[in-house]
C-alpha positions, 0 to 999 in steps of 0.5 A: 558498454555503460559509459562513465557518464551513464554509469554516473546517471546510474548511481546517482538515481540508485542513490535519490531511490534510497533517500525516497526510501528511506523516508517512505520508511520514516513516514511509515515510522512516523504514522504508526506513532499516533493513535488512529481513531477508531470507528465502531460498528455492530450487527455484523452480516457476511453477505457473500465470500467469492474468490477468497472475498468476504464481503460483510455488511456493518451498522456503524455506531457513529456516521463515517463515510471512508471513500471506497477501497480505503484499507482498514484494520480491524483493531479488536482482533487477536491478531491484525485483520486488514479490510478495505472498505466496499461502500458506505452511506451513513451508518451502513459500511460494507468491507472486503477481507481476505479472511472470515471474521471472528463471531465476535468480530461480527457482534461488534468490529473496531475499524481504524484506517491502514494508513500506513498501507499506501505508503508500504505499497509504494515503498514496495514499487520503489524498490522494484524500481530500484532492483530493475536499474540494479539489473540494468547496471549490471547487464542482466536486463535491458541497456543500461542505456535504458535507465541512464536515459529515463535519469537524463528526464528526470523520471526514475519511473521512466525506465520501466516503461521503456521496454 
């Protein structure tokens, strides 16, 4: 049985979860407003497709050196292309997609960063996060003890991990 105390835990962290949502929302809002630079890369080459994986090998136009595993967009398709970045030194860039690459994608890519991307991501663990205190409040997982305790610590990841 959930105490008024917990029961006040409870609705105080669903409460701090929708304003971390919402403004993970105004920030993906907020990120789509400007334009992104875009980098130009030509002489496309498929270098293997394995597992739903097409990796492809791309001579850039100017220097870019993106960390690896940066999501990318592919900015000249018809419709939205994400990639991620598998390697780059100088004007040599290798991505990953999930799916294969236009022919004229191939003679010439426009590749901006996804940065957005991060940011759905993590707007996504939240809302499990917060579905799984929901379920812990209403008796359909763990003690509701459960996630009133990870709220006393501050920490509204904490409850998750208590199984």
């Amino acid at each position: 049985m959930t105490t008024i105390a917990e029961s006040s835990k409870i609705e105080n962290l669903k409460s701090m979860l929708a304003e971390m949502d919402q403004a993970l929302c105004d920030e993906i809002e907020e990120q789509t407003r400007f334009p992104r630079r875009e980098h130009t890369g030509v002489g496309g080459e498929l270098l293997s497709e394995s597992n739903g994986q097409y990796i492809y090998s791309f001579t850039l136009i100017e220097p870019w050196e993106p960390q690896d595993d940066t999501p990318l967009l592919v900015a000249n398709a018809p419709t939205p292309i994400s990639c991620t970045v598998v390697n780059s030194k100088g004007n040599q860039l290798i991505i990953a997609s999930d799916s294969p690459l236009p022919q004229n994608i191939l003679q010439q890519i426009e590749l901006c960063d996804d940065s957005t991307e991060l940011t759905k991501r993590l707007r996504e663990v939240l809302k499990k996060v917060g579905n799984y205190i929901g379920a812990q409040a209403t008796g359909n997982g763990l003690p509701a003890k459960t996630a009133a305790s990870a709220a006393n610590r501050g920490c509204p990841c904490l409850c998750i991990v208590e199984r």
